[in-house]
N, C-alpha and C positions, 0 to 999 in steps of 0.2 A: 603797380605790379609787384614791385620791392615789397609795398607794406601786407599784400594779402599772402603772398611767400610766407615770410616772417612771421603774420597771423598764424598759416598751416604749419609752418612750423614749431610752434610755440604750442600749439595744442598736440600734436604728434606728441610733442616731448613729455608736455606736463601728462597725457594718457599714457605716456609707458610709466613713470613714474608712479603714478596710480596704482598699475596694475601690478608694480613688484611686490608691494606689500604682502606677505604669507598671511594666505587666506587655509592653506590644507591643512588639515591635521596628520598629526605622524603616523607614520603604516599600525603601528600597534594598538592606538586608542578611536576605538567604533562604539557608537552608540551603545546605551547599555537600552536591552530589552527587559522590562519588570518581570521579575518574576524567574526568570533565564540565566542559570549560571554561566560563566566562559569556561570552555572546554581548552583544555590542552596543555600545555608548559605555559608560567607566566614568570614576574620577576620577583612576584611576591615571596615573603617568609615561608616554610614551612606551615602548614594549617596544623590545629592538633585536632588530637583525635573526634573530640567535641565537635566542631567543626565539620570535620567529616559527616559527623553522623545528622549532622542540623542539614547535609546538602543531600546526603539521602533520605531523609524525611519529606524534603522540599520537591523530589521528583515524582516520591510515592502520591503526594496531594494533589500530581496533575491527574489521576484515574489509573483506567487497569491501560496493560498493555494489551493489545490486541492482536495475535498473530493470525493470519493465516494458515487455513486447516489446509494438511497437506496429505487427504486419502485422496483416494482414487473417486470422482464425482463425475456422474453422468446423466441423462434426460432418457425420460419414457417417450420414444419416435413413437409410436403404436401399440396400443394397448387392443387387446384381444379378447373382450368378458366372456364370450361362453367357453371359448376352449382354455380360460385363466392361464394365459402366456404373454409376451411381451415383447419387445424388439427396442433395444436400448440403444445410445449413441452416445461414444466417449472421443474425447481429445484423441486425434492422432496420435498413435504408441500408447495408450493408455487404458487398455483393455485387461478386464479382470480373468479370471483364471474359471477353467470350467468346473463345475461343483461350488463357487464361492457361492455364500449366502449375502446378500446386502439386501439393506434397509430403503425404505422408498418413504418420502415424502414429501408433503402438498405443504406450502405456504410457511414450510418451516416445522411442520406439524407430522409426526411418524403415522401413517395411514396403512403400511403393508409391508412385507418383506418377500422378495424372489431369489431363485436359485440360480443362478447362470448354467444354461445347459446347451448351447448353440445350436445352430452351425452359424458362424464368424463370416461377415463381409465389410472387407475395408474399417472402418470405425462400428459397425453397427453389431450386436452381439442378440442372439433370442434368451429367455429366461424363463422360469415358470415362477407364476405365483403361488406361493405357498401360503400364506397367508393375507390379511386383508383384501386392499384392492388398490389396483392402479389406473392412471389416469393419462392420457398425453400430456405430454409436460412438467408433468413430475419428475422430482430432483430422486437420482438414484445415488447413494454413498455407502460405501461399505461400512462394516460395522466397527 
């Protein structure tokens, strides 16, 4: 009984011993990702201006920036070909102004332009076509 105690004890021990060993690295040094400057305060020297200009070089070669458009975009609910009118539906709070002129189009592609002329329910708005043609479906954005 004494000698398997002393066994367990002796492995307890020699495994904390093991595991004191520092295994972490310091809060400040992570992986570096290729390609990926570090953002922020470091401890490093001043860069000069050289420098600078080699790290905005290095961000312009990732491509363009891509924002989000931010008109007012909405969908042809019902389209109406012989009386060339329409019935549109926008985001909640996001209704255009009556008399505005916007652009309509298919797949990406400008196919027509209408005029907002109402009468307004809830998100849905009526419009007349003024030019080209519209479709259900169709992306409605102002101009």
């Amino acid at each position: 009984m004494r000698i398997g105690f002393s066994l367990l004890l002796v492995v307890l021990v020699t495994g904390c011993f093991h595991h004191h060993a520092k295994t972490q690295t310091p809060d400040n040094s992570f992986a570096r990702i290729p390609g990926l400057e570090p953002q922020g305060p470091t401890n490093a020297a001043p860069s000069t201006p050289t420098a600078n200009a080699n790290t905005t070089n290095a961000k312009s070669k990732n491509g363009p920036i891509i924002t989000p458009e931010e008109g007012l975009v909405g969908k042809v609910a019902k389209a109406i070909d012989p009386e060339r009118f329409v019935v549109l539906t926008f985001p909640i709070g996001h209704l255009p102004k009556i008399d505005q002129t916007m652009n309509v189009y298919r797949h990406g592609l400008k196919v027509g332009e209408v005029k907002v002329t109402g009468p307004q329910q809830d998100e849905s708005i009526v419009a007349d076509i003024t030019t080209g043609v519209a479709a259900d479906g169709d992306e409605v954005r102002e101009r």
